[in-house]
Residue frames relative to the residue before (quaternion, step in Angstrom):
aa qw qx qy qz dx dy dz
X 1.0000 0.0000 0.0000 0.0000 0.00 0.00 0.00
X 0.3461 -0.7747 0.5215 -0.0904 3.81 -1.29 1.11
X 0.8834 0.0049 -0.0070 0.4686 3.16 0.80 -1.49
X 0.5260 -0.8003 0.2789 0.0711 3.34 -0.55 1.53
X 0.2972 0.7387 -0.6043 -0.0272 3.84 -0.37 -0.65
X 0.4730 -0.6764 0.5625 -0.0484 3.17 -0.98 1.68
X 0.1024 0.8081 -0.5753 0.0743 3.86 -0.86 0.60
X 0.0366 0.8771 -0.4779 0.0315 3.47 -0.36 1.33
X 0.6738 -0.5880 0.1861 0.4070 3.29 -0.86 0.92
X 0.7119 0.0354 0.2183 0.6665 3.64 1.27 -1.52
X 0.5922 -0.5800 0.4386 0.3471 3.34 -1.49 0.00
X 0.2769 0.7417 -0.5976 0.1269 3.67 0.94 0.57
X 0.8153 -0.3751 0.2386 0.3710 3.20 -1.65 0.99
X 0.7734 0.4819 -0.1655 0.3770 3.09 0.37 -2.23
X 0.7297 0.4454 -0.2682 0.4441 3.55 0.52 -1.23
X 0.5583 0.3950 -0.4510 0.5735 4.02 0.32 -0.62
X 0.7375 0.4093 -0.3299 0.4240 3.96 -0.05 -0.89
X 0.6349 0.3730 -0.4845 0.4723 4.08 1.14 -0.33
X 0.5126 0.7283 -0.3477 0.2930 3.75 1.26 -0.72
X 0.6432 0.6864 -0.0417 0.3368 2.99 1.22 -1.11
X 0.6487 0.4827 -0.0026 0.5884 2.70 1.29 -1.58
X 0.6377 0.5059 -0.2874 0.5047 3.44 1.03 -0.73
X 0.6444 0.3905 -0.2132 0.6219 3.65 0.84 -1.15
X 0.7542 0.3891 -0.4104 0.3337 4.08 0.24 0.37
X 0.5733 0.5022 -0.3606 0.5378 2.81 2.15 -0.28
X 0.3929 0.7677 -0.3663 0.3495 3.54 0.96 -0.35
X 0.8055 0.4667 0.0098 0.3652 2.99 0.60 -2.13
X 0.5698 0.5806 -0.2261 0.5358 3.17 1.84 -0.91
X 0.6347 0.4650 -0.2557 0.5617 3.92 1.46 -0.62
X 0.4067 -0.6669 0.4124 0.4688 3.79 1.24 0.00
X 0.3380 0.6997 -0.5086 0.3709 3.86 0.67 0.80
X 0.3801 -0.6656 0.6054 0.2144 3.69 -1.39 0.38
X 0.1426 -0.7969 0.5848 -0.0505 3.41 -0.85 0.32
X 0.4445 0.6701 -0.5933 -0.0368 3.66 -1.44 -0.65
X 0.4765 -0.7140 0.5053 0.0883 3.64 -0.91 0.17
X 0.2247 0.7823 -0.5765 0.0720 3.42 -0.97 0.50
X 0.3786 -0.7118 0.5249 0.2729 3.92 -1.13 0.74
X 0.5608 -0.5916 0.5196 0.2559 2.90 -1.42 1.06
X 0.5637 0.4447 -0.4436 0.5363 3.89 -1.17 1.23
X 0.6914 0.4331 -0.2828 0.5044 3.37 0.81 -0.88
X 0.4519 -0.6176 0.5624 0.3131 3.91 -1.18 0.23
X 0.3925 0.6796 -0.5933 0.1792 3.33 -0.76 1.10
X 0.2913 -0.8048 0.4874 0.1728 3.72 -1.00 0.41
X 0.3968 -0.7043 0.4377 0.3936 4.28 0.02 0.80
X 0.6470 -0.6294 0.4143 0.1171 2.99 -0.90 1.44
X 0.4592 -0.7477 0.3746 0.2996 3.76 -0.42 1.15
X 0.6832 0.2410 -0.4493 0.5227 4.03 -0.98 0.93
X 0.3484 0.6297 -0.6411 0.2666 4.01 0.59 -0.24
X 0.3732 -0.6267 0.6800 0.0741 3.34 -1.48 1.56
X 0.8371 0.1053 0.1739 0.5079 3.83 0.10 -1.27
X 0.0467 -0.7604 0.6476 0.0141 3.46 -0.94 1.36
X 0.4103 -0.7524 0.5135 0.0435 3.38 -0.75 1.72
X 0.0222 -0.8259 0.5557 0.0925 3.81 0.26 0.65
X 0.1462 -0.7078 0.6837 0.1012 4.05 -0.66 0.97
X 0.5380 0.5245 -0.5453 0.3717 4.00 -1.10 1.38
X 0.6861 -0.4002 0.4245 0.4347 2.91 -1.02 -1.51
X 0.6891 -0.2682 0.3378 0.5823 3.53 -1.18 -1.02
X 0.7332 0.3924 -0.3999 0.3854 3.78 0.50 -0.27
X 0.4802 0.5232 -0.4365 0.5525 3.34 1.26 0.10
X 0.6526 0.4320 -0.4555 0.4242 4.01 0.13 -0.71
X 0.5138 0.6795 -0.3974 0.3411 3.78 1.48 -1.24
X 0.8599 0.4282 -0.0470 0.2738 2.76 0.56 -1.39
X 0.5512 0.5694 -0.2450 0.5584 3.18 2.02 -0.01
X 0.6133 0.5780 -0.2896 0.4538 2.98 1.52 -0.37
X 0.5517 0.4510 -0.3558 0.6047 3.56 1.46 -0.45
X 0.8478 0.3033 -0.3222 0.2922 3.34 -0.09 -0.37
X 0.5526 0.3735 -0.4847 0.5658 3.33 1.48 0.72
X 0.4714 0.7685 -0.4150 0.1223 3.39 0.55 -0.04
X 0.7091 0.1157 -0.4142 0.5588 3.33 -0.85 1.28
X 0.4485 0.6298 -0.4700 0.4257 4.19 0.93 0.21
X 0.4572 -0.6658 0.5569 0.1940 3.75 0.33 -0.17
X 0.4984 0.7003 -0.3112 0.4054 3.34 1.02 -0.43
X 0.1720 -0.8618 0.4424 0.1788 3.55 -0.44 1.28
X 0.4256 -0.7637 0.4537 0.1726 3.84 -0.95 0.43
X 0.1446 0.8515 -0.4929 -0.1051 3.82 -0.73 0.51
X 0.6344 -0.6755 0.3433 0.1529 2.82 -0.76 1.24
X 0.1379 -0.7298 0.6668 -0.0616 4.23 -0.42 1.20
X 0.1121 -0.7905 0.5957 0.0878 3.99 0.08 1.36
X 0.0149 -0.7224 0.6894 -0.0513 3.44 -1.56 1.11
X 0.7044 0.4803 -0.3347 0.4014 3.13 1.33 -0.09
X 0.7322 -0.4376 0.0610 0.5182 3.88 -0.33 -0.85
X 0.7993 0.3145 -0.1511 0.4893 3.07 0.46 -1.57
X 0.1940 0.8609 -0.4595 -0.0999 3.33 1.06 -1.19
X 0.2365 -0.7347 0.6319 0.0711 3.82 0.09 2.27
X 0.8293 0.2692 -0.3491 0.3434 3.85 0.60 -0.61
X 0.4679 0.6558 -0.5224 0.2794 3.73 0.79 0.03
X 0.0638 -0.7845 0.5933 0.1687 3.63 -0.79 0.28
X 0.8065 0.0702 -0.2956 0.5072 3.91 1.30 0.91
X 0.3649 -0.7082 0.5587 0.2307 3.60 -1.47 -0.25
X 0.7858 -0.5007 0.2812 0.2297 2.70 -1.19 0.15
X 0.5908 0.4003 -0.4265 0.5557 2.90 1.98 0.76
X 0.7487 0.4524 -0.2597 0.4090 3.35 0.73 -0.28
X 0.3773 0.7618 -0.4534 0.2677 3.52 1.35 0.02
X 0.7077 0.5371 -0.3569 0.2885 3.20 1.11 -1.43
X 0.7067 0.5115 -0.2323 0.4301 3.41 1.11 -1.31
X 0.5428 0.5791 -0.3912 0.4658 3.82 0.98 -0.42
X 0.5932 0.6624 -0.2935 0.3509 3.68 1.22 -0.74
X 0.4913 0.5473 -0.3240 0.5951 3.48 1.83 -0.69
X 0.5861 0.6641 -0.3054 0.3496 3.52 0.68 -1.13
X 0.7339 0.4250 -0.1942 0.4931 2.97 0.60 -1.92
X 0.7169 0.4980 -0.3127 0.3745 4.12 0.53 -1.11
X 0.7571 0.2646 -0.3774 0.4630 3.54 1.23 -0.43
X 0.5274 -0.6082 0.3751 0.4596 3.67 1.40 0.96
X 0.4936 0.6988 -0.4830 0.1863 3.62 0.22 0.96
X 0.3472 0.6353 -0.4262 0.5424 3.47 0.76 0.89
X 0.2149 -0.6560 0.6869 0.2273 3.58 -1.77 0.63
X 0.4722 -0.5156 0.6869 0.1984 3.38 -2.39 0.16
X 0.0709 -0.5708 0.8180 -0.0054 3.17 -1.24 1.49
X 0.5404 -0.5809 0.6086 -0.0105 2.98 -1.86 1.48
X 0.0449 0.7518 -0.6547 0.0637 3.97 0.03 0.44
X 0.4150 -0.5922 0.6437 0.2504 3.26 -1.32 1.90
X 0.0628 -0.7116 0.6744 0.1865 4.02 -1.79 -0.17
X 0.2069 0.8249 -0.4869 -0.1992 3.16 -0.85 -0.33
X 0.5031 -0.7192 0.4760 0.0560 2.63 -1.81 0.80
X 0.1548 -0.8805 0.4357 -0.1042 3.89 -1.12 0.70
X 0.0273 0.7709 -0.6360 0.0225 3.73 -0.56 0.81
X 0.4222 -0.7386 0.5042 0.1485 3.33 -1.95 0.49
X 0.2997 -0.8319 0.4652 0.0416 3.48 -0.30 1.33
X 0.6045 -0.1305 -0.7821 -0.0768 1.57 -2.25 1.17
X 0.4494 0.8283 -0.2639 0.2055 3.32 1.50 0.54
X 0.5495 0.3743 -0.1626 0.7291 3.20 1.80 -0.91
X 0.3658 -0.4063 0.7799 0.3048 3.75 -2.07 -0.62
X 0.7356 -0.3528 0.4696 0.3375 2.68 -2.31 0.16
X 0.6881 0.5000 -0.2348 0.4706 3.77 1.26 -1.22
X 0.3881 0.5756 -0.5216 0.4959 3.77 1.24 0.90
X 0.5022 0.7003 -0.5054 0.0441 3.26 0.04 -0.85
X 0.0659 -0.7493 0.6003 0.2717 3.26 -1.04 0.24
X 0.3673 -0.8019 0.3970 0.2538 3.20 -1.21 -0.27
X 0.1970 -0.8289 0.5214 0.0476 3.85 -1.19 0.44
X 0.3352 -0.7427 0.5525 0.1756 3.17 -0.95 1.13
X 0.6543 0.3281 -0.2415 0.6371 3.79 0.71 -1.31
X 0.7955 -0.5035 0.2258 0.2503 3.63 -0.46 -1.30
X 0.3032 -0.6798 0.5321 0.4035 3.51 -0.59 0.24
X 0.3891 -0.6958 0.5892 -0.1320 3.05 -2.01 1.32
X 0.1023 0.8181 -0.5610 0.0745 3.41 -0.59 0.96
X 0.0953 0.8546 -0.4329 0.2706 3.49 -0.19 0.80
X 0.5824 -0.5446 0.3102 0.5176 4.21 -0.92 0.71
X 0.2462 -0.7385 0.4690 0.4172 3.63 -1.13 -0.16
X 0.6597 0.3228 -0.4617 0.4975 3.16 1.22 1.03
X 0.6681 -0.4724 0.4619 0.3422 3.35 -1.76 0.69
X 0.8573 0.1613 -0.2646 0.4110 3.39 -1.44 0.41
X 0.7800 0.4089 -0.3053 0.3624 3.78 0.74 0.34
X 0.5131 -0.7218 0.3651 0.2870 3.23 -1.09 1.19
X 0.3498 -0.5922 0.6833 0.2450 3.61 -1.33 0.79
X 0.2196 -0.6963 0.6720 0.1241 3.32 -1.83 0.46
X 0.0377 -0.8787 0.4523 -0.1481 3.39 0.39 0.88
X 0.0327 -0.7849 0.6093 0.1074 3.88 -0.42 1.30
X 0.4951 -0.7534 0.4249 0.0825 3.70 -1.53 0.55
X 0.2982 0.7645 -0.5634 -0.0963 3.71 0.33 -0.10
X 0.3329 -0.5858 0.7124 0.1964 3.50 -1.66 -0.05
X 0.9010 -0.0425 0.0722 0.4257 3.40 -0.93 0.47
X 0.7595 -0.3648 0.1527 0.5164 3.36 1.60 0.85
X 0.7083 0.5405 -0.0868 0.4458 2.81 1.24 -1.67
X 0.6053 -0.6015 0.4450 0.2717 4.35 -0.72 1.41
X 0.0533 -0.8175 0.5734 -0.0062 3.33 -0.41 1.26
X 0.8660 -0.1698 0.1111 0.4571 3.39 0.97 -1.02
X 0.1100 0.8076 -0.5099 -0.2751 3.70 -0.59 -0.71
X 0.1754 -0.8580 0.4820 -0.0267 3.21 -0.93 1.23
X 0.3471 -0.6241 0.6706 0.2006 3.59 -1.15 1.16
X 0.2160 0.7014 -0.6051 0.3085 3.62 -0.79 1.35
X 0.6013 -0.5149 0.5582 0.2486 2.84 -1.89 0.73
X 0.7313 -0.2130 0.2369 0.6031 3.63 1.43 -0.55
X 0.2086 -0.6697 0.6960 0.1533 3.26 -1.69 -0.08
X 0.2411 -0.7329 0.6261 0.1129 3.28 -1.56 1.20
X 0.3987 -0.6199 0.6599 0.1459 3.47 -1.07 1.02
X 0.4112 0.7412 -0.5303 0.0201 3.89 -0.53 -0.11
X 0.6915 -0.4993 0.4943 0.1678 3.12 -2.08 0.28
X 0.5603 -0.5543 0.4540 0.4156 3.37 -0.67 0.21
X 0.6176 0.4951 -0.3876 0.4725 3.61 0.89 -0.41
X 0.5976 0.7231 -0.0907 0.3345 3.32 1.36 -1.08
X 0.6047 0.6821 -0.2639 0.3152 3.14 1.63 -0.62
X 0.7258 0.3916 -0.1730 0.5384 3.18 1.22 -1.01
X 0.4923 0.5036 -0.4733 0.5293 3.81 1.08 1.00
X 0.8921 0.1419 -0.1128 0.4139 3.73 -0.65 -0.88
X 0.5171 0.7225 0.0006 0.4589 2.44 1.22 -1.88
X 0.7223 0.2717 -0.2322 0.5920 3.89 0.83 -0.44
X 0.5350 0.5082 -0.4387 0.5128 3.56 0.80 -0.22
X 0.8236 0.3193 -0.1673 0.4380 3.07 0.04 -1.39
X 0.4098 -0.7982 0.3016 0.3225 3.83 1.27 0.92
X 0.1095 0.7141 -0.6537 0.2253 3.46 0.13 1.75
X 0.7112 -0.4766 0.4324 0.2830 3.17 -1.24 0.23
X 0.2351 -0.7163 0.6103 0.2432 4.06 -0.59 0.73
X 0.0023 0.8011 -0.5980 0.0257 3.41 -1.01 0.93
X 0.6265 -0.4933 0.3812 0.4678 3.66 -1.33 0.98
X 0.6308 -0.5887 0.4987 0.0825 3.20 -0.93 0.88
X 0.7360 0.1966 -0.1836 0.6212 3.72 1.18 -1.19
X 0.4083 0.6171 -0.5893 0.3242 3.80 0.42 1.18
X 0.2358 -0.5605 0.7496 0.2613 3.58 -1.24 0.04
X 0.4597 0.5158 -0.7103 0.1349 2.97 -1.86 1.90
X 0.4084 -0.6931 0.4845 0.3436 3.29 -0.87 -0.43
X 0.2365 -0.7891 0.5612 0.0805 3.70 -0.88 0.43
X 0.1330 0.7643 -0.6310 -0.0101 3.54 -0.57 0.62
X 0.1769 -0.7519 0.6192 -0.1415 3.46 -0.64 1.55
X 0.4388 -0.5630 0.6842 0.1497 3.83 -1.03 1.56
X 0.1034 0.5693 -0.7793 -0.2407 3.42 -1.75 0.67
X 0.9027 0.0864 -0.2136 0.3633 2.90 -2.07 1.04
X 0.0209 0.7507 -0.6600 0.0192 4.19 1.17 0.58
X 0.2727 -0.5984 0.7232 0.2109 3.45 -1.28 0.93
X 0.5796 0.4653 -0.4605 0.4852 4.42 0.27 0.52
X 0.4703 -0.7424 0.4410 0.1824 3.62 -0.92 0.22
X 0.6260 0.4743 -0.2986 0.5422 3.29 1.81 -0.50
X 0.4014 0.5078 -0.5849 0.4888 4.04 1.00 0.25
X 0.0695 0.6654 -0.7365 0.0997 2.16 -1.81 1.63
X 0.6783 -0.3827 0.3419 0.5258 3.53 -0.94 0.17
X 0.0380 0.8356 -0.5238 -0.1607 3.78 -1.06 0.13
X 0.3376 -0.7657 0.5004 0.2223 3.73 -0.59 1.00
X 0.0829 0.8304 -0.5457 0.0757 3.71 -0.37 0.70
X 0.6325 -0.5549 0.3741 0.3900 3.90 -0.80 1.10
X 0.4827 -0.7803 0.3650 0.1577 3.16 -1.42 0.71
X 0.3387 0.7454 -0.2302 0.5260 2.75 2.41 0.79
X 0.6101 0.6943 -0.0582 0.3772 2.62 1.53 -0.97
X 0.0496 -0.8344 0.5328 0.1322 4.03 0.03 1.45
X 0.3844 -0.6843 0.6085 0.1173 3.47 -1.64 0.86
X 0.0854 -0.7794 0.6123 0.1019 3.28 -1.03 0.88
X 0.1937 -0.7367 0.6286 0.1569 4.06 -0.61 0.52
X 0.0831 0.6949 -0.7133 -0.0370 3.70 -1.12 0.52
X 0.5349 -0.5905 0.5888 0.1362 3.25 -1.41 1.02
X 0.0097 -0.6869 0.7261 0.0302 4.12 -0.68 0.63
X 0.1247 -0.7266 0.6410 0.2137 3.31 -0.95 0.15
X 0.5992 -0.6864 0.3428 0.2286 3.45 -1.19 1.07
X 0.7721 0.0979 0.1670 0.6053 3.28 1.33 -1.23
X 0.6591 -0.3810 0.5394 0.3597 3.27 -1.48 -0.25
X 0.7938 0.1912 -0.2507 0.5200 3.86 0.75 -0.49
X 0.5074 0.5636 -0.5518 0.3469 3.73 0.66 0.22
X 0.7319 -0.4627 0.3210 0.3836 3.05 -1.45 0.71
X 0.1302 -0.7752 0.5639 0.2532 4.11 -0.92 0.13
X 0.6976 0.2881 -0.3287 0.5678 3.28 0.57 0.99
X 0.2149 0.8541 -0.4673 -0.0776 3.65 -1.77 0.81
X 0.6343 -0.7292 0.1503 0.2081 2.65 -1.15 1.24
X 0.2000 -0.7617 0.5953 0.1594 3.89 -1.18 1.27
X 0.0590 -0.7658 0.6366 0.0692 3.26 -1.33 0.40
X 0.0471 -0.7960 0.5975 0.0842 3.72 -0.88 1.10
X 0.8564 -0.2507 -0.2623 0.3672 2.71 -1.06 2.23
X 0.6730 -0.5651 0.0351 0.4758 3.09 1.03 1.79
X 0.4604 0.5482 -0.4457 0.5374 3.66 1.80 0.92
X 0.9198 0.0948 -0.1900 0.3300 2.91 -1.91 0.05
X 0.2846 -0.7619 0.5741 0.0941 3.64 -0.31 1.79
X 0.2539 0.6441 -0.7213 -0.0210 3.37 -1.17 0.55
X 0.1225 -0.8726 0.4657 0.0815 3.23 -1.69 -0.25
X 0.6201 -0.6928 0.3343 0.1539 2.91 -0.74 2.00
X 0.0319 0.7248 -0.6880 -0.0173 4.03 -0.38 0.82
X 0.8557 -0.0117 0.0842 0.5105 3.52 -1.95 0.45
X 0.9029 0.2316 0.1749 0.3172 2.36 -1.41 -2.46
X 0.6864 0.3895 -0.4686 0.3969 3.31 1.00 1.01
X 0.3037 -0.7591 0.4855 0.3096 3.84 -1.09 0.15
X 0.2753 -0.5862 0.6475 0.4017 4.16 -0.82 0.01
X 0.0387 -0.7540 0.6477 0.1028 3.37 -1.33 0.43
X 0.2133 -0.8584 0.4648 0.0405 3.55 -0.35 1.60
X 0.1707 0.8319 -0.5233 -0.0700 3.95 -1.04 0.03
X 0.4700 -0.5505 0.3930 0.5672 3.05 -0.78 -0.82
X 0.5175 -0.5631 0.5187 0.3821 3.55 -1.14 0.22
X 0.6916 -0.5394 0.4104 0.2496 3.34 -1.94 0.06
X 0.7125 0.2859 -0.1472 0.6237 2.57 1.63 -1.46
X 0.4391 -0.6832 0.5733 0.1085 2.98 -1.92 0.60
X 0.4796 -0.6897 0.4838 0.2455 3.85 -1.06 0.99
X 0.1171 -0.8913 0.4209 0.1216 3.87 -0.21 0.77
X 0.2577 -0.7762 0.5721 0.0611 3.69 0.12 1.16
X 0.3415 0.7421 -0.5378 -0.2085 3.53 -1.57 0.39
X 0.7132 -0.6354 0.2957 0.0063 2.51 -1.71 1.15
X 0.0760 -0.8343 0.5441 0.0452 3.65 -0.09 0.78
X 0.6642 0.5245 -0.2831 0.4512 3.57 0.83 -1.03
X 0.4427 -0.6465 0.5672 0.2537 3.68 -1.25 1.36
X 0.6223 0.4595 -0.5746 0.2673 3.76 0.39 -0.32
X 0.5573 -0.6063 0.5075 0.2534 3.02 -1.89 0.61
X 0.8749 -0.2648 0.1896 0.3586 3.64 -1.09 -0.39
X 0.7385 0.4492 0.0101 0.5027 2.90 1.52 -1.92
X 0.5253 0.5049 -0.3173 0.6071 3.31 1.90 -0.65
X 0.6353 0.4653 -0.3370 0.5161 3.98 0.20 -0.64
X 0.6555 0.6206 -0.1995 0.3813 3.81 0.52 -0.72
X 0.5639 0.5305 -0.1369 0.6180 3.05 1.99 -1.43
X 0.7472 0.4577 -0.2371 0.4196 3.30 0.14 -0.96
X 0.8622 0.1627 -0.3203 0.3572 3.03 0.30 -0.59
X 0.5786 0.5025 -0.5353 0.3552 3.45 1.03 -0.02
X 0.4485 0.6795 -0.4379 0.3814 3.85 1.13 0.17
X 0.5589 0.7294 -0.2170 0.3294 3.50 1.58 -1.67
């Protein structure tokens, strides 16, 4: 790899000043580079080999949308805490850079998916999601009713604060709060996890990654809210009224991560839930 394109979370001091540094070492290896914060309007510059995200997991999130469909793979530079998707810091970036120029380093493949609401949107709405799509009241302290199908076919209905759609990457983001299962990251499924189910038999549910979700909104009453609110990977707000359906899947394209660190799945898992 040669030609760089840097993504940083904000304009904090530290991170525009590690960006830098990164894009002078670059240049010093006969590589191309440049850099830009995320909020601002910019698009990754055509031949880029390797976008270098500098934050956290919501920074890799968010690199992933903007490379999305590009093939272009992403590595992660942690500034934040836990960061499940970073695979360096801000010490080890420099020396991984040797790594990256004599192409030493693997590609994990990350499933996403993507979703629009009918009969309002098309198929050509979709958006997309690396961690997960969210559906949930748009006010605090009230309960969403919220029915499920899979493949058409009546899966559930659930009093809930919400429901998390996620990815296998996804697991260890909402989806762990709201006690889902953590899953290998380079599998292909889907997860649909209840937050706060007011029933005792909701449980998390693993379901094929073939597999299309539909969400329908019920309203409880005359005074519950008639509309709720979805969010994909805590972006783009929309919101799902009555007479309308979410339709979830996986996407075509895939999110491409690489990997420099020797630990394995279960070793990375340790660590940081120790951190």
């Amino acid at each position: 790899m040669n030609n760089y394109f840097i993504v940083v979370r904000d304009n904090h001091r530290d991170k525009i000043t590690l960006a830098k540094k990164i894009c002078k070492s670059i240049k010093s290896k006969g590589g191309n580079s440049d850099f830009a914060v995320l909020g601002d309007t910019f698009t990754i510059p055509e031949g880029t080999e390797c976008v270098l995200a500098i934050g956290g997991d919501g920074t890799m999130i968010r690199a992933s949308e903007k490379c999305f469909g590009m093939d272009i793979p992403i590595l992660g530079i942690n500034f934040g805490h836990m960061g499940y998707l970073c695979d360096l810091d801000k010490d080890t970036v420099f020396s991984a850079l040797d790594r990256l120029f004599e192409d030493d380093y693997a590609i994990e493949n990350r499933m996403m998916l993507s979703g629009f609401i009918t009969p309002t949107e098309k198929d050509s709405d979709r958006l997309p999601a690396l961690n997960d799509v969210i559906i949930r009241s748009p006010e605090e302290q009230h309960v969403a009713r919220l029915s499920v199908y899979v493949n058409d076919q009546y899966l559930f209905t659930y009093d809930c604060d919400g429901i998390i759609i996620s990815t296998p990457t996804g697991s260890t983001a909402y989806n762990l709060s709201a006690h889902g299962p953590i899953v290998n990251p380079e599998t292909s499924l889907i997860l649909l996890t209840p937050i706060n189910p007011h029933t005792l038999n909701s449980r998390s549910i693993v379901l094929d990654s073939e597999d299309v979700v539909s969400v329908k909104m019920i309203p409880k009453s005359r005074e519950s809210s008639d509309k709720v609110l979805i969010t994909f990977d805590g972006r783009h707000r929309k919101y799902l009224k009555e007479d309308e359906k979410l339709i979830v899947s996986k996407a075509k394209e895939e999110a491409k991560m690489v990997m420099l660190s020797e630990e394995n799945f279960l070793e990375r898992i340790r660590n940081k839930m120790q951190a």
